[in-house]
N, C-alpha and C positions, 0 to 999 in steps of 0.2 A: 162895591161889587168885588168880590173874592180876587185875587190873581188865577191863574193857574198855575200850577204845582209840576215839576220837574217829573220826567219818567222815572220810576223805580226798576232796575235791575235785579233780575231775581233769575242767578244759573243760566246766563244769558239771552233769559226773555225780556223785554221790554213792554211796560204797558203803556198802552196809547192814553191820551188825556181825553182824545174826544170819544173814543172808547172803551167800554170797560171790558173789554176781550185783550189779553196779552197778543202782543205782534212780536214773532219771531222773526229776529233782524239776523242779518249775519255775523259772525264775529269778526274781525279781523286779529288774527295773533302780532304780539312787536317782537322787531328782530331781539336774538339775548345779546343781555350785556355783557360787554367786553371785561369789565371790570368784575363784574361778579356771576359769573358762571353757575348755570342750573345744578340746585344743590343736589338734586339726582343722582346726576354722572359723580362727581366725588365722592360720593359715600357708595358709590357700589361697587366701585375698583379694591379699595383697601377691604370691605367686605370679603370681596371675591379670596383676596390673597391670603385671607388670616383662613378663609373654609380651604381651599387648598394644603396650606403646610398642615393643618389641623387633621386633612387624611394623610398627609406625608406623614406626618408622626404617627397613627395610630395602623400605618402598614409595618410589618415585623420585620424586621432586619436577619437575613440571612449569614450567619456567620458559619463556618466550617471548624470540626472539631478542632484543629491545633489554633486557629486564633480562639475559641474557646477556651480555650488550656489555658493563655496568656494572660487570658482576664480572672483566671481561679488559681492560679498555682504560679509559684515563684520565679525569677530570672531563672535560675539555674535550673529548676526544672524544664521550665521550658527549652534551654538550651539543648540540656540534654536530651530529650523528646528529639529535637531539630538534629543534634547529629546520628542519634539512630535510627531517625526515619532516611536519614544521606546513607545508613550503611557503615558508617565509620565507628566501627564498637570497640576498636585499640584507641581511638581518643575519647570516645564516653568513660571508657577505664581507667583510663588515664587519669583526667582530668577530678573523674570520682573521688581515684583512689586517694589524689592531694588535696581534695576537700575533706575529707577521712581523716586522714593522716593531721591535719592542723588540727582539728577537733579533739580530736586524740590528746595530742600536746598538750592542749588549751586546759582541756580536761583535769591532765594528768600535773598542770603546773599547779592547781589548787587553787581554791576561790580567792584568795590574798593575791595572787601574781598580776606584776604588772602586765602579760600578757591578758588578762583578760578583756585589757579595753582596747585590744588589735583590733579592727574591718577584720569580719571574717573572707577569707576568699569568698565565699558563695555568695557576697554583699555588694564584691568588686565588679560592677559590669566589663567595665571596660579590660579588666585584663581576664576574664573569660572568655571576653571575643578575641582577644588575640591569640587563645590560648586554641580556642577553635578553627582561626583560620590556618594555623599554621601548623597545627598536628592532623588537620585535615589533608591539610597538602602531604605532612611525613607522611600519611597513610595511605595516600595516591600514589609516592612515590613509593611504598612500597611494595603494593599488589602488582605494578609494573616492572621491579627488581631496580628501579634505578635506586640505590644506597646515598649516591652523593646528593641527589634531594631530599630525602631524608634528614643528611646529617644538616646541610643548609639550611632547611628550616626550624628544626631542633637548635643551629647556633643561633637564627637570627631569634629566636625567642629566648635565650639564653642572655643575648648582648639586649633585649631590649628591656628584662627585670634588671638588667645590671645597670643600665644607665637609670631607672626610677627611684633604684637602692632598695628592690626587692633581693638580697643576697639569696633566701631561703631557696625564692624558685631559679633563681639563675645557678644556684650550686648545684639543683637538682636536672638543670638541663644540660651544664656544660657535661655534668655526668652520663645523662643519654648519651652525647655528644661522643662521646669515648666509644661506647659500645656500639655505637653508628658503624662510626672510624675504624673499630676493629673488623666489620664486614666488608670492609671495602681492600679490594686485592689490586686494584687498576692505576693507581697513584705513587709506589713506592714508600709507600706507608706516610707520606707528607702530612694527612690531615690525622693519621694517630700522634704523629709528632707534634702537631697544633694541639689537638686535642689535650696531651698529657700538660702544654704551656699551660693553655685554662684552666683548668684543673688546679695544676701547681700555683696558679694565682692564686687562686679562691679558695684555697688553702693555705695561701699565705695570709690573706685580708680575715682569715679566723685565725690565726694565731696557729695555726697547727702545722710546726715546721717542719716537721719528722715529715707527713705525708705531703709535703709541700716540697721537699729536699727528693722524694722518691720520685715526682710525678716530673720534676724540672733534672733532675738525672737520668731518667727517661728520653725525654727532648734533647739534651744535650747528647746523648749515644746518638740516634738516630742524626742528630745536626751536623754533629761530629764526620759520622759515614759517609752522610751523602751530601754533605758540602752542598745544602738550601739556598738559595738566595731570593729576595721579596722585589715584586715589580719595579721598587726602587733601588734595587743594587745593593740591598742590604743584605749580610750574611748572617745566615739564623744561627749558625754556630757561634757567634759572636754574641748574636740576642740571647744562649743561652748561657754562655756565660757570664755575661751581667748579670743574668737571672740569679743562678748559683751564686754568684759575689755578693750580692744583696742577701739574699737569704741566710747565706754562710758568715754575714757578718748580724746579724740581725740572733743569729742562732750565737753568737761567740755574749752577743751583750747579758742573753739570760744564763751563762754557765757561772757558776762561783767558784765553782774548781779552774786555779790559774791555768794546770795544764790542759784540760779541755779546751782552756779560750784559747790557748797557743795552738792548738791543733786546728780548730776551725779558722782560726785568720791565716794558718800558713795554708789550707784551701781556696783564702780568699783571696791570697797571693798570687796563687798560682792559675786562678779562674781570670784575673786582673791581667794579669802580663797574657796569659793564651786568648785574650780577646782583642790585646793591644790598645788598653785603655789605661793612658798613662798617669792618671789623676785618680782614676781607680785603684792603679798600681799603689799609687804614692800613699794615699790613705788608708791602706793596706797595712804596708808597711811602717807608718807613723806608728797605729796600733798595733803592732805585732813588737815593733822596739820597747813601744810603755809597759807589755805586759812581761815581755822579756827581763825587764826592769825590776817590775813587781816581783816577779821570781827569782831575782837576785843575779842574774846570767848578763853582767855587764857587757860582754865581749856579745854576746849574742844582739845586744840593747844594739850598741853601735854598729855594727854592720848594717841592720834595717830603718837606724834612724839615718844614717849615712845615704845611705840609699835612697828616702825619703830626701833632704835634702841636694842630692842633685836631680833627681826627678824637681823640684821645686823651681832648681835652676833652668830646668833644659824649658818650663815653662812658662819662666817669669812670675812666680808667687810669693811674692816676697814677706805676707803674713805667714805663709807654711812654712818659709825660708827660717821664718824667724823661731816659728815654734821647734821647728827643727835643731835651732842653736841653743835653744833653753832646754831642750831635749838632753841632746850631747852634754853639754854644761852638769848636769846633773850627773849623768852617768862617770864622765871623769870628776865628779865631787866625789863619788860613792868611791873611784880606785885611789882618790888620796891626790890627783892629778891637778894641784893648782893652777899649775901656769895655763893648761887647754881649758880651766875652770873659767879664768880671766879673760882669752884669749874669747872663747864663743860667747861669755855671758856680754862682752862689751860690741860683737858682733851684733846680737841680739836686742841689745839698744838704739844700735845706731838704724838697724832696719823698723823696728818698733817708729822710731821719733822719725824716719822718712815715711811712712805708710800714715802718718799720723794714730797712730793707735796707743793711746795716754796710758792707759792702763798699764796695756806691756811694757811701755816706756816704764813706769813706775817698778816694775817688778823687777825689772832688769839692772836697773839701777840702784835697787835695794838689794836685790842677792851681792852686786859687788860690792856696796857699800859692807852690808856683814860681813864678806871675805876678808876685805882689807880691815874694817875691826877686827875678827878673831884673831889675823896675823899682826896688830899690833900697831898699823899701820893705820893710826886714828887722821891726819889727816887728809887722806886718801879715801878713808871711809867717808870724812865729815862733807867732800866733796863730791862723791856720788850718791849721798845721802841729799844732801840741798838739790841737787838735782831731780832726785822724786820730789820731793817734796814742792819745790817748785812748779813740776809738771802737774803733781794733785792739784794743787791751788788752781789750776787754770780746770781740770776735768766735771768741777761740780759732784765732787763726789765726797762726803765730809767724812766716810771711815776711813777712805784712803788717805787724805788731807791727816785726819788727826793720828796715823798709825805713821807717816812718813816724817810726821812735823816730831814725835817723838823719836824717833831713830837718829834724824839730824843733831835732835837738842843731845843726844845720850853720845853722839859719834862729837860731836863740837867739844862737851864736856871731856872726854876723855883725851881731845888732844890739847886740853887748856890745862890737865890733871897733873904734867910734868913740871910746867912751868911754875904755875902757881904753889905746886907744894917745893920748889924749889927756893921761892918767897919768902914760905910762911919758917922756914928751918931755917932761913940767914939772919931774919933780922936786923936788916937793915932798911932804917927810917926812911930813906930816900927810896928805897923800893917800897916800902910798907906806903910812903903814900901815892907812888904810883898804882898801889894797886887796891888803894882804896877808888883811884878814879877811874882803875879797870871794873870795878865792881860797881859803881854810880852809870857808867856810859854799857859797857858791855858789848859793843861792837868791833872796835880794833883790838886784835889779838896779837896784832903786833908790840905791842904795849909789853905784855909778859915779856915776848920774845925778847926785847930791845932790854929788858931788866934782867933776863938770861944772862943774853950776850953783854953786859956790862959786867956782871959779878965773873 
């Protein structure tokens, strides 16, 4: 007999076995698993968020005409857009005018020039904005008549191309700077006197002394007048004549005409002593003596090397001290003045060989050594001769070594030159072989001597 056969489930009906009509049973649902969650709910979240952004993206984005601009047209248009919508049309001009102006240049240097691989300004962000914020400000300060804001902002954009090592635009601000300066009546003309220093700088740092001597003797009148002094007790009269002493010597190196250079060092003399800068003074007058020299004006030479050397003294510089004595030393060569010739050149040794400075040691001792040669005085020479030579040996320097080792062998020979042809004209055997064994050993030269003083 058959078994019976299990109910068949079909969509939650169950049929019965003892009849053939399905029985609708209930269902009961099982709680969900913990572990694997109704695959429903997961897929309709991330669903949900991709249809979301999906309208976020396809709603138009609202932008206003000047961020418009931003996204079609260049930094510098845009800038300039932004300062004349502010109102401020002397810095849109401005700023214009030197992007203009370098183009120009660029232009005008020819396809070959190295300027053509410069950053244009209009490329530079960064000093656009600074160029903005700050002639923004000049331009507030001047619809309001305040001048000293103005000129304050114009210098601090002046000093801040100058510490990047933009010269171009800081020459061109310190120069507003000036014209600032000139409007302003409520100061006692102080920031025209700063003004013409800048200036004069930045005309020194191009080479152009002439408008660099005009713009710093400007500052030095006004310094002069009104006796300035700086939060630290410094006195601009002074600042400016260090100015002028640098410039004034700086102007003396490109003259080739002696007496031009004599004219601007005895300016640079007098700029040195009127600011009380005694090592200014003294440098001054070192080259004011050499050139004095040059032109043949010995009496002129010594007074400013004179001069020089006790300025050395009163400061304890015993290198200057020295150049000083080599100085002198010369000048009384040139009047014929031996003994003062001897007298500073062996100065000038002995300060050399304390300061350790070999070189000089070496020079100093080679000028007296040729002294006492030319006067005849070959063993005198042969002794300040070994003593360069000597000192070479130790400097590591093999021109001076070989020029010094020569002068000794030439000054030795000539005081052995008496003796031995003394020798050679007697003929005698007993001296003849003494001086075969001065000529085998070559070191005591007392030998000659001692065959001298027999005959």
């Amino acid at each position: 007999m058959a078994s019976t056969l299990p109910g068949i489930h079909l969509n939650g009906a169950r049929f019965s076995t003892k009849l053939n009509n399905p029985v609708m049973t209930e269902r009961i649902p099982s709680p969900p698993s913990k572990c694997n969650p109704a695959p429903s709910k997961v897929l309709r979240r991330p669903r949900e968020q991709r249809t979301r952004s999906q309208q976020k993206q396809a709603q138009p984005v609202e932008l206003s005409k000047l961020e418009t601009q931003r996204y079609r047209n260049s930094y510098f248009h845009t800038l300039c857009l932004e300062v004349l919508k502010g109102g401020f049309h002397r810095a849109f001009a401005e700023v214009f005018a030197l992007v203009k102006d370098q183009q120009i240049n660029i232009d005008a240097a020819g396809a070959n020039s190295l300027v053509q691989d410069r950053t244009l300004l209009a490329d530079q962000h960064a000093k656009l904005d600074r160029m903005k914020q700050h002639l923004t400000e000049a331009e507030l300060g001047l619809r309001i008549g305040d001048m000293h804001k103005v000129y304050s902002s114009r210098l601090k954009l002046a000093n801040h191309f100058l510490e990047i090592g933009d010269l171009w635009l800081s020459d061109h601000f310190f120069q507003s700077c000036l014209d600032s300066a000139l409007t302003i009546t409520d100061d006692d003309k102080r920031v025209v006197g700063e003004a013409h220093c800048n200036l004069g700088l930045a005309c020194e740092r191009r080479k152009q002394f002439d408008e660099a001597a005009a713009h710093f003797e400007e500052f030095y009148a006004l310094a002069k007048e009104k006796q300035w002094r700086t939060e630290d007790d410094v006195s601009l009269h002074s600042e400016a004549c260090e100015h002028l002493r640098r410039l004034y010597t700086a102007i003396a190196d490109t003259q080739r005409n002696t007496d031009q250079e004599i004219q601007c060092l005895i300016k640079t003399c007098e700029m040195a002593k009127e600011s009380n800068n005694r090592r200014g003074e003294g440098e001054s007058s070192y080259r004011l003596g050499q050139a004095y020299e040059r032109a043949g004006d010995s009496e002129m030479a010594l007074q400013y090397l004179t001069r020089y050397m006790d300025l050395c003294r009163g400061y304890k510089d015993h290198e200057g001290l020295g150049k000083a004595c080599e100085a002198i030393a010369k000048c009384y060569e040139r009047q014929g003045k031996l003994d003062e010739v001897v007298h500073y050149l062996q100065m000038f040794g002995e300060l050399a060989e304390k300061t350790g400075q070999q070189k000089a040691h070496c020079r100093a001792y080679s000028c007296l050594g040729s002294i006492h040669n030319s006067l005849g005085q070959y063993p005198e020479a042969s002794q300040f001769f070994g003593k360069a030579y000597t000192t070479a040996r130790g400097s590591n320097d093999p021109g001076t070594t070989d020029a010094t080792r020569v002068l000794y062998g030439i000054a030795t020979a000539h005081s052995s030159l008496g003796p031995y042809a003394h020798v050679v004209e007697d003929q005698d055997w007993s001296a003849m072989g003494k001086l075969m064994e001065w000529k085998d050993i070559r070191t005591d030269l007392g030998v000659l001597e001692d065959v001298t003083e027999g005959d």
